[in-house]
N, C-alpha and C positions, 0 to 999 in steps of 0.2 A: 552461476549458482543463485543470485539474486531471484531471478524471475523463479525457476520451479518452487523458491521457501514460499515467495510472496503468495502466489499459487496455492501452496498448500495449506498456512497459514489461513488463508482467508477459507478454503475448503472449509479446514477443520472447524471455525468461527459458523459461517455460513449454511453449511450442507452438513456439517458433523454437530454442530449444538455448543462445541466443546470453551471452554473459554481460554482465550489466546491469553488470559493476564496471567494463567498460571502456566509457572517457568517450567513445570513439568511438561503438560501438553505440548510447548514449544519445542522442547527437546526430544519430547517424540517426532515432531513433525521433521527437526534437524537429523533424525538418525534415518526416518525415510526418504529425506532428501541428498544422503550422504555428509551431511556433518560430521565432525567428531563431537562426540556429547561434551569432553571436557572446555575447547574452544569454546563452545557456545557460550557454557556456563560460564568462562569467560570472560563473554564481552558484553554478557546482562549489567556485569558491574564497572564497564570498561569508562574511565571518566568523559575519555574525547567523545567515547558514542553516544554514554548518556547527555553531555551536551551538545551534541549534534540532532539529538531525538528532539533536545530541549528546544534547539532554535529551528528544527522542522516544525516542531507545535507551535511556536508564535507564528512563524510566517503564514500557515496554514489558517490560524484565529485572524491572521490579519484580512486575510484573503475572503474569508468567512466562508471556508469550507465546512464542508461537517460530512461528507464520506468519502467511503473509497470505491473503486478508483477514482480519482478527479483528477478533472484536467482543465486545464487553464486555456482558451485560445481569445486575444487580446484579451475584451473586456468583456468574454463570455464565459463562465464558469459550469461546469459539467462536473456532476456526481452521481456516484450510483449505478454498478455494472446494468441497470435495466435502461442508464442514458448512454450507454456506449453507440446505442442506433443514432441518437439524438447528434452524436460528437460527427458522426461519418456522415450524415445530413448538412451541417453547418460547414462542415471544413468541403462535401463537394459544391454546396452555393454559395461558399465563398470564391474558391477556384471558378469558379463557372462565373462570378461577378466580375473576376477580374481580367477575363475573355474580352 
């Protein structure tokens, strides 16, 4: 269930305009992805995830990310679904390096 929210989440940010900070939009996106609207609602105020969000944002500022998706491979940082080519570049000459 994770992958289709993130999915659309990022759609509705992205390709719809809409803003992901309101709880409403969110919970539309939860009812198109099969959520129940009231879970959702929730776990926006859930303590353990609001601190889990909390210590995903530091590690991330540590990392000195700044989009989505990113991806981390050693001490190569990758963001930004238009670096997703850039990721499958490095990860096949790295393979290929260690031929």
């Amino acid at each position: 269930m994770l992958r289709p929210w993130i999915v659309e989440v990022m759609r509705a940010e992205w390709a719809g305009g809409l803003d992901i900070g309101d709880e409403q939009v969110l919970l539309e996106v939860g009812e198109k992805v099969g959520l129940e609207a009231a879970e959702l609602q929730a776990a926006f105020s859930d303590e353990a995830k609001l601190s889990q969000l909390d210590k995903n944002w530091e590690e991330a500022q540590e990392l000195g990310l700044i989009g989505v998706p990113s991806f981390q491979i050693g001490d190569e940082l990758f963001w930004g679904s238009d670096r997703i080519q850039y990721v499958k570049d490095f990860l096949r000459d790295l393979r290929v390096s260690r031929l």
